[in-house]
N, C-alpha and C positions, 0 to 999 in steps of 0.2 A: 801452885803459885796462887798467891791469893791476889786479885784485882779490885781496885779501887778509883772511886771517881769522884768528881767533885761536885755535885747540882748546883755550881755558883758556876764553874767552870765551863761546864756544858752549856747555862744556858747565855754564857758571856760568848760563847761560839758560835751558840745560833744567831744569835741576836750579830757578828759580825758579819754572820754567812748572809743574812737578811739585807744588810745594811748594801753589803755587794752587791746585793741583788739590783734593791734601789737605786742603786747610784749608777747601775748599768742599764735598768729602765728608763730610768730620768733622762741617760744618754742620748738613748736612742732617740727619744722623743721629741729631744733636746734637737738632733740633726734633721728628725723629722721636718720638724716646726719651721729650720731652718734653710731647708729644702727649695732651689738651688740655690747653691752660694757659690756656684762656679758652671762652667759650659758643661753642655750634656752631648754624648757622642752616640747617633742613630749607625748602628751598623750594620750596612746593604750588604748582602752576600752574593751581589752580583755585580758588574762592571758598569763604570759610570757614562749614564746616555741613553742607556735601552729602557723600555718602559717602567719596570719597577724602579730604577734608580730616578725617573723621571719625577714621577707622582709622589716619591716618597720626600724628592729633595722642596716639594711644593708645600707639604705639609710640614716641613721642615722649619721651612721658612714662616708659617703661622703658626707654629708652634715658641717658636723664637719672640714674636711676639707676645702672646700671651704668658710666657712662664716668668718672664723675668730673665732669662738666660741664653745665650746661643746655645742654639742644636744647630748640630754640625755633621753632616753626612760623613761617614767614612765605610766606603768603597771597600770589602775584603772579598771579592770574588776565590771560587775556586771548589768544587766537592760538590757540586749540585749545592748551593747555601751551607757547605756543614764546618767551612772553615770559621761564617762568622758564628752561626750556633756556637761552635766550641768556644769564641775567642769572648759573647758574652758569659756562657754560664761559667768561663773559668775567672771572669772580673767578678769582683765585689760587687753586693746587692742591696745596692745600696740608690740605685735610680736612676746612676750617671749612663751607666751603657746601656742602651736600647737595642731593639733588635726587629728590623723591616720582618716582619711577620707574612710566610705566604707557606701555599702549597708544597711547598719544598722542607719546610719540617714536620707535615706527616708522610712523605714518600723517603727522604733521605734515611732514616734510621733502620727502614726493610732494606734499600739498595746498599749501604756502604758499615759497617762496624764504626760504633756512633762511643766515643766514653762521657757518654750522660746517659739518664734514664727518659727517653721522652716525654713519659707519661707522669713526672714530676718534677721535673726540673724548669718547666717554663710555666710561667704566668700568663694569660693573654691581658692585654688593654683594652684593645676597640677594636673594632672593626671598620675595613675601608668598603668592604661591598665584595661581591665576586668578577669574575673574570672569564669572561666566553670563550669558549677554544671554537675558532674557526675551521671548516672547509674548504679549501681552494684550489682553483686548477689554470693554468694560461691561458689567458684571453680567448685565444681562437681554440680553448679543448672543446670538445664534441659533447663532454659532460656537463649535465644538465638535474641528473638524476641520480638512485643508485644503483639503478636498473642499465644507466650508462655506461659505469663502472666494470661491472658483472661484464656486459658485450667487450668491454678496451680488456680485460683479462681474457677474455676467453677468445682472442685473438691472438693472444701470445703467450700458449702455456697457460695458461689461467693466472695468471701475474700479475699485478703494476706497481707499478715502484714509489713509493709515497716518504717523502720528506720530512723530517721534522728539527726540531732543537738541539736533539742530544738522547741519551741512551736515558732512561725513567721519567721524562718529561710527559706534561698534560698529550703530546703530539705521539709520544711514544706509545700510550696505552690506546690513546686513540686508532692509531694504529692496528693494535690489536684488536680493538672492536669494530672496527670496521672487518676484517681478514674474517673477524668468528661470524658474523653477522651476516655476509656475503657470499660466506663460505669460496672465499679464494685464497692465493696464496699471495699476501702481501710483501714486498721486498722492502723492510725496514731500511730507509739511506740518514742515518743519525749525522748531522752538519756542528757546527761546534757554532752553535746562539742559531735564532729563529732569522737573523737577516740574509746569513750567507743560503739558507734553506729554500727562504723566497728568492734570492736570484737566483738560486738553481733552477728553480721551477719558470720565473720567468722566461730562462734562458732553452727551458725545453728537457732539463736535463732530469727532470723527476717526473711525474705525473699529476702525482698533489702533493699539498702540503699541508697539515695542522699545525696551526700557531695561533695565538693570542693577538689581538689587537696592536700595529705599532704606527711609529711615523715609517718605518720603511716598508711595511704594508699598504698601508694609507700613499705614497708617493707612487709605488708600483702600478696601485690600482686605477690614480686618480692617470696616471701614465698611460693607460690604456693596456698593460702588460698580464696583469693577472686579475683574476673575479674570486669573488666569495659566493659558493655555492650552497652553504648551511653552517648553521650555528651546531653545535655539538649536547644541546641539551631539549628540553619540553617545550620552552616557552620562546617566544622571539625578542630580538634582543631591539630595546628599544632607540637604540643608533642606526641599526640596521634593517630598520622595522618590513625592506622585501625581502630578507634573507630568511629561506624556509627551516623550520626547525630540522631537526635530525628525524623522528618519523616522518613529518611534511616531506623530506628528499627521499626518505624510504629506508633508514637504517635502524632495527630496533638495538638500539644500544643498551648496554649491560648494566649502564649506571649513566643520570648528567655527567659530563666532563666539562668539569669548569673550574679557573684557579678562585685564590680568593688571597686579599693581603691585610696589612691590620701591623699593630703594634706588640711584641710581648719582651717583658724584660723577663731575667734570671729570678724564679722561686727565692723566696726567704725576704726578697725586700718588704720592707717595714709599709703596713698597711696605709700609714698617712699617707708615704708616697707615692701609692697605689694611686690612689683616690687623686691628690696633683697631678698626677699622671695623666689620668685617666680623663679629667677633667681640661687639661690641656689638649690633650687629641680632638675629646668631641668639638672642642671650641674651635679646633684647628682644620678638621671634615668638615666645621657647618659654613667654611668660608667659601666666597665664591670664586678664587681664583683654586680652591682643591675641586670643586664642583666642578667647574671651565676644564681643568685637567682630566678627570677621573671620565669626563663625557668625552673630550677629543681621543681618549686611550681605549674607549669603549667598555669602561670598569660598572660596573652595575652597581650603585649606590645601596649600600646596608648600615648604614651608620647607626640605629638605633638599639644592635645589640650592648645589654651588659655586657660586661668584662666576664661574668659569670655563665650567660650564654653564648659567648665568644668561645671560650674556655672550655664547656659540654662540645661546642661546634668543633674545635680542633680536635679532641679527642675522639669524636665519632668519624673524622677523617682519615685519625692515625690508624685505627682500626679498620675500614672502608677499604683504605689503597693496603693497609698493610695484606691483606686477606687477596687482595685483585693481584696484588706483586706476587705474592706466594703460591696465586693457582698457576700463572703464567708462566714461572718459573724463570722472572725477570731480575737480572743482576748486574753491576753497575760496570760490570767488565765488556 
């Protein structure tokens, strides 16, 4: 078979394939430029009221201002955060759907069968700062120390029962570093959110409890009900400036435990957006009513990361918990 071709043809094909190309550039750049032309949808992967949803609908709200557009909180709790993961990376990426950024998309994809790839399917934006994970015991506990600890186990079995959020949470590993560190045998009691946790503990019904910063923390305490006895990381937390570090109370822990929150949309959106993005949040952190917020929640201010070392930051997260979940042989059952 003899083959034949045209060099008029061919290059009448490149030249259409090119022209495609253009007109699909120009597009993009075109929606870029025009970027927003309609409301943008922030979506919380957890239930509306509790701290994250709190802080995130504040920044929300400054963010509304400066873009030109409503943002608009929508609330998709359920999977430890992996409902709304899924429900951004499977929208268009294109700017509209955001996604409340926290410690729960590097520990979710060790604990549960994730269909995204972690490690490339999300973008970071900013960063909000990190998030102390607390120690605490009722008001009249004896503890003090973690030498107090040690003596309330070895009173009973070598045991104490210790409360937290949920099964993979900042409270759950906590959990286990304290048990390795103490060398006791800690009785994991997992509550469904950190508030039913704290009235267990008020009520007598756990021993401790790790959780994060809330208002029903804050109400319990200022109640006379429960105390914070150490912050869970190196340094002291400047809300709490008498609460002793984790070695200060006597625990050498395996790693700081601390959450951290922040903004990231779905990989693939177009760089201008990025940058509008991006520029909208820092604008929207540097206001004082996210400041006023982010101090009464006890969030430790980091706003000065890029998006680039935001981005390195989550990644050496994913790896961190994913490695601590896998020696501990922690699973979301």
């Amino acid at each position: 078979m003899k083959l034949t071709f045209s060099v008029a043809a061919l290059l009448a094909q490149l030249a259409r394939t090119a022209a495609i190309g253009v007109v699909a550039v120009a597009g993009t750049l075109a929606q870029a430029q025009a970027f927003p032309d309609k409301p943008l949808s922030l979506v919380v992967g957890f239930g509306a009221g509790g701290a994250f949803d709190t802080v995130m609908r504040t920044i929300a709200e400054e963010m509304s201002k400066n873009i030109g557009q409503r943002v608009n909180v929508d609330n998709r709790a359920g999977a430890g955060g992996a409902i709304a993961t899924q429900y951004v990376i499977s929208a268009k990426p294109d700017g509209y759907t955001l996604l409340a950024a926290g410690l729960q998309l590097a520990t979710g994809p060790h604990l549960n069968k994730v269909a995204y790839n972690p490690q490339a399917d999300l973008t970071m934006i900013g960063q909000l700062g990190t998030v102390p994970v607390l120690l605490l015991v009722k008001a009249d506990s004896p503890i003090k120390s973690a030498a107090d600890i040690v003596a309330l186990a070895k009173s009973r079995d070598n045991t104490v029962n210790i409360g937290t959020g949920g099964i993979g949470t900042t409270g759950h590993f906590g959990t286990l570093m304290l048990a390795n560190a103490l060398s006791v045998a800690a009785t994991h009691v997992p509550f469904k959110g950190g508030a039913p946790a704290l009235q267990a503990l008020a009520a007598g019904d756990v021993d401790l409890v790790f959780d994060q910063q809330s208002g029903v923390m804050q109400g319990l305490i200022q109640g006379g009900k429960i105390r914070v006895v150490a912050v869970m990381q190196d340094k002291r937390v400047g809300a709490l400036p008498d609460v002793k570090t984790a070695a200060e109370f006597g625990l050498k822990l395996e790693a700081p435990l601390q959450g951290w929150q922040g903004l990231a949309v779905r990989s693939g959106t177009p760089a201008p957006v990025v940058q509008k993005l991006t520029a909208s949040w820092n604008a929207a952190v540097s206001a004082q009513s996210v400041k006023a917020r982010a101090e009464q929640l006890g969030i430790e201010l980091e706003t000065g990361k890029s998006p680039e070392a935001f981005q390195k930051h989550y990644l050496a997260e994913l790896d961190r918990w994913g490695a601590f979940i896998k020696k501990h042989q922690i699973t979301a059952e």
